[in-house]
N, C-alpha and C positions, 0 to 999 in steps of 0.2 A: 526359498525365493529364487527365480529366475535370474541370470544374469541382467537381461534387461529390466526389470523389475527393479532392481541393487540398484541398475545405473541411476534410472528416474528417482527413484530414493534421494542418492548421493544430493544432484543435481538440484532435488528439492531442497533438500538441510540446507544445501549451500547460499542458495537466495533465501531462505526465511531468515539467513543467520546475517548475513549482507543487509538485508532489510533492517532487522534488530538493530543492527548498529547504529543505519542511518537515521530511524525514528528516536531511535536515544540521544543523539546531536543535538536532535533536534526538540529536546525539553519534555518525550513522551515516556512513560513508564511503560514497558511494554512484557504484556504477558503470552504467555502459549497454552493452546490447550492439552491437558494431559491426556483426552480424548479427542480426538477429532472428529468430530462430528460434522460440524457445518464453517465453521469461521477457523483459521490459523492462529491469529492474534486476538487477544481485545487490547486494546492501548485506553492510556487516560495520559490526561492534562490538567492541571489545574488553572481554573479561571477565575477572576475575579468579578462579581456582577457590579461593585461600585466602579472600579478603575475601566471597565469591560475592555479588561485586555487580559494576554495570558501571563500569569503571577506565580512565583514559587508560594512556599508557606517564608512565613518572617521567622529568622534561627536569632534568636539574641543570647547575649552571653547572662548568663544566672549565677549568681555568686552561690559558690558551695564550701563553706569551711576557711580554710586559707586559700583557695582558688578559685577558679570560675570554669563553667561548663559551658559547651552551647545544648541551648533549648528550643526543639524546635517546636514552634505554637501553630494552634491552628486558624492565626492572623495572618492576612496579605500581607507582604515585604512593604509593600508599599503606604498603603492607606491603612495598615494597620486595623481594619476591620474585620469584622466575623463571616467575611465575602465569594471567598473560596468555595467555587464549587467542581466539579470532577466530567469534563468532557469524557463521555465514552466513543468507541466506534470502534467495529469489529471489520476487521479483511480477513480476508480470503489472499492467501499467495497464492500465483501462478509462477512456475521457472521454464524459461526454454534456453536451453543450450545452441540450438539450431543449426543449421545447414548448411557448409560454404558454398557460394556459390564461384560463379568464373568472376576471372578479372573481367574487368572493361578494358575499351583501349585505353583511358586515363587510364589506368593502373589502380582502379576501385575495386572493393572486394563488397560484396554484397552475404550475409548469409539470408534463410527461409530460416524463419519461425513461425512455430503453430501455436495459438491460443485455444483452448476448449473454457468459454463461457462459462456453462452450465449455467441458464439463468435463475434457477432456485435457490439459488443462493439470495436472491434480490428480498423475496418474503417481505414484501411493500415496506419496507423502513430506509430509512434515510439514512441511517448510520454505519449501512453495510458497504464497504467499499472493496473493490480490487486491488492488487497489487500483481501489473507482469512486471515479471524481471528476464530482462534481455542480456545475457550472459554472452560477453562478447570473447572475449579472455579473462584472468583472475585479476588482469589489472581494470579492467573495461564490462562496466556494468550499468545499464539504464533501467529508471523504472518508470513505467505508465503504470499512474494513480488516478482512479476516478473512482465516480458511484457504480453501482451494479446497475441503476438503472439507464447508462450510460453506453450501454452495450446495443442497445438498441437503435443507436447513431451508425453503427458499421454492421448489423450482422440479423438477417432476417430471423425475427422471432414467433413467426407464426407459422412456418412450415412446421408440418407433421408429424415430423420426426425429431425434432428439435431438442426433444426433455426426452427420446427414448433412443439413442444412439450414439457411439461416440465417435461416428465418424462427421459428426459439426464441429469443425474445428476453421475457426478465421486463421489462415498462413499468410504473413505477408517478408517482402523483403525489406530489411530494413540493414544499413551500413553502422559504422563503426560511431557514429557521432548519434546514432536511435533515430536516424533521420527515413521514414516509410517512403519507399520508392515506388511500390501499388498506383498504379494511378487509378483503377477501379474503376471498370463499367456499370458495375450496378451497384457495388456497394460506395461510399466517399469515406478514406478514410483521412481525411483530414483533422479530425478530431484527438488522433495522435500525436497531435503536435504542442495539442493544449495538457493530454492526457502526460504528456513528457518531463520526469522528476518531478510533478505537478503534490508536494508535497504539503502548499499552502491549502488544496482544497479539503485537507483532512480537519483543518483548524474555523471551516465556514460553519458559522452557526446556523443551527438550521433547526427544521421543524420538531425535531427527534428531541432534541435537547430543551426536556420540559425539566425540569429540577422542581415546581413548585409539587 
């Protein structure tokens, strides 16, 4: 392996591992693939269809002998029913370390990061999401969360060469707070701003999630 090859490595473990944490916070189980094929993660959640909100399992304490255990069932915590079902949704991570650029006269530091899409990843399901991660420093990290089909808001997807080159890459500049400073003549990337820690759109029920 190339030195730059190692680097992009590094830089990737680093956000998948960043990410792991923060979807774990955040009440997800989150797996990795031992092959990589198409998706980084599959995450799940458990929902409950009576309470339709998201639920652990109920742990109650079970008497065993002279002591008690906890047991956990596969009852809602809440409503106590047989309701629990299992959100899935696979991402895709993306990492950019990126590019300083000059100060401003305020004394602003901008870097250039590059996204490479690759819209195949999309394979018409709803449940495939992106995740870039904007590595600012080891203290300073953002992430833009969206669909795959979301890509298609900032980044022309019917040129040519699109799905057979890797030199499609959207770069944009973005500062220390993930704030995109591009003001774009032809493409708008404003959709960055919704796209931003935007971690509630993983939890939107959608078409995907048919359980019956």
């Amino acid at each position: 392996m190339n030195e730059s090859k190692g680097a992009k490595r590094v830089i990737g473990l680093y956000g998948e591992m960043r990410l792991a944490m923060e979807l774990h916070k955040r009440g997800w189980q989150v797996y990795s693939a031992y092959i990589d094929e198409k998706y980084d993660f599959v995450i799940l959640k458990s929902y409950c269809e009576s309470c339709k909100a998201f639920k652990n399992a109920w742990t109650r304490e079970q008497p065993y002998g002279k002591s008690t255990h906890k047991t956990v069932t596969p009852l809602c915590e809440t409503c106590k029913k047989d309701s629990l079902k299992m959100l899935v949704r696979f991402i895709q991570v993306k990492t950019s370390e990126g590019i300083t650029g000059k100060k401003t006269k305020s004394g602003d530091v901008d870097k250039r990061y590059s996204f490479q899409a690759k819209i195949r990843y999309h394979l018409a399901d709803a449940r495939i999401f992106y995740a870039w991660i904007q590595v600012w420093d080891e203290d300073n990290v953002n992430y833009y969360i969206f669909k795959t089909e979301d890509v298609a808001l900032f980044d022309d997807l019917q040129i040519a060469s699109y799905q057979i080159t890797d030199n499609q890459k959207t770069t944009l500049r973005i500062n220390k707070d993930g704030e995109v400073l591009n003001q774009g003549k032809k493409y708008d990337y404003s959709a960055f701003e919704d796209f931003l820690n935007n971690f509630d759109c993983l939890e939107e029920i959608i078409n995907g999630d048919d359980w019956k």
